[in-house]
C-alpha positions in Angstrom: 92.9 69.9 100.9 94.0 73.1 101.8 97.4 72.0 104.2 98.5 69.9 101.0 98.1 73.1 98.9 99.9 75.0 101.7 102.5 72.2 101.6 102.8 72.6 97.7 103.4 76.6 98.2 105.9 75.8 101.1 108.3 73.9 98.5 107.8 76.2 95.4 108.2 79.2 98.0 112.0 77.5 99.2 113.1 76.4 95.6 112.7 80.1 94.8 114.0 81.6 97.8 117.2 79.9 98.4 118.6 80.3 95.2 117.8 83.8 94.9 119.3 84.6 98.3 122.5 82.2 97.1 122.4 84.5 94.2 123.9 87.4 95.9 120.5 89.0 95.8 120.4 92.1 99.0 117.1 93.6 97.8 113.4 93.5 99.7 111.4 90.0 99.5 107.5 91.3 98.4 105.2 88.2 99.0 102.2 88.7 97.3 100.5 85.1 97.8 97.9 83.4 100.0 97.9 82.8 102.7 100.1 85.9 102.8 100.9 85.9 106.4 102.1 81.9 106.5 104.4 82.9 103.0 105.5 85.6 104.4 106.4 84.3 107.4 108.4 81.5 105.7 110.2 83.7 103.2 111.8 85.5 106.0 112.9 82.2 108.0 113.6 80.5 104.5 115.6 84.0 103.2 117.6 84.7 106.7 117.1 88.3 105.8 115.8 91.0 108.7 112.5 91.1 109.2 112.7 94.9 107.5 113.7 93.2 104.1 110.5 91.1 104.0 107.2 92.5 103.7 104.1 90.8 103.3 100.8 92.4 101.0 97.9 91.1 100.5 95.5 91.6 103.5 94.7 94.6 102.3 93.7 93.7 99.3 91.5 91.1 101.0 90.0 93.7 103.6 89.1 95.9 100.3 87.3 92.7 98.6 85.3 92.0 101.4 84.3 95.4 102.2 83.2 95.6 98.3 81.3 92.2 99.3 79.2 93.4 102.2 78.5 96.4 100.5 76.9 94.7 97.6 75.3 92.3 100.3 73.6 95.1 102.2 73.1 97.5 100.0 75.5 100.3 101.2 76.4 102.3 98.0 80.0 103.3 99.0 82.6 101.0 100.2 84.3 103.2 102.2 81.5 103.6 104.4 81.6 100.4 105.2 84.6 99.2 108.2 85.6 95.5 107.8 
């Protein structure tokens, strides 16, 4: 079930976080896990850092997947002509 999955990320995501922060560490939180947006979210509330030290990728990534997708579906040869 996917909110017991999200659950499972949510307490490996704060057994990480907390000690690295404790650890002195004053660098940039990358998240680079799905659902990016929720883990993002929750490593900057977890983290107490600015917003600015937390970023978030992986929607891109997504976005460029399922472009490749409907290409293949419809038969558009180039990605990039395709706007999803």
């Amino acid at each position: 079930n996917q909110i017991q999955q999200l659950v499972l990320r949510l307490k490996i995501l704060s057994s990480i976080v907390k000690p690295v922060v404790e650890s002195g560490f004053d660098g940039i939180f990358l998240v680079a896990a799905n659902p990016v947006d929720i883990l993002t979210y929750a490593t900057w509330k977890f983290s107490g850092f600015p917003k600015e030290k937390v970023i978030g990728s992986g929607t891109s990534l997504d976005t460029a997947r399922l472009r490749v997708a409907m290409t293949e579906m419809t038969g558009i040869k180039d990605p990039r002509s395709m706007h999803a």
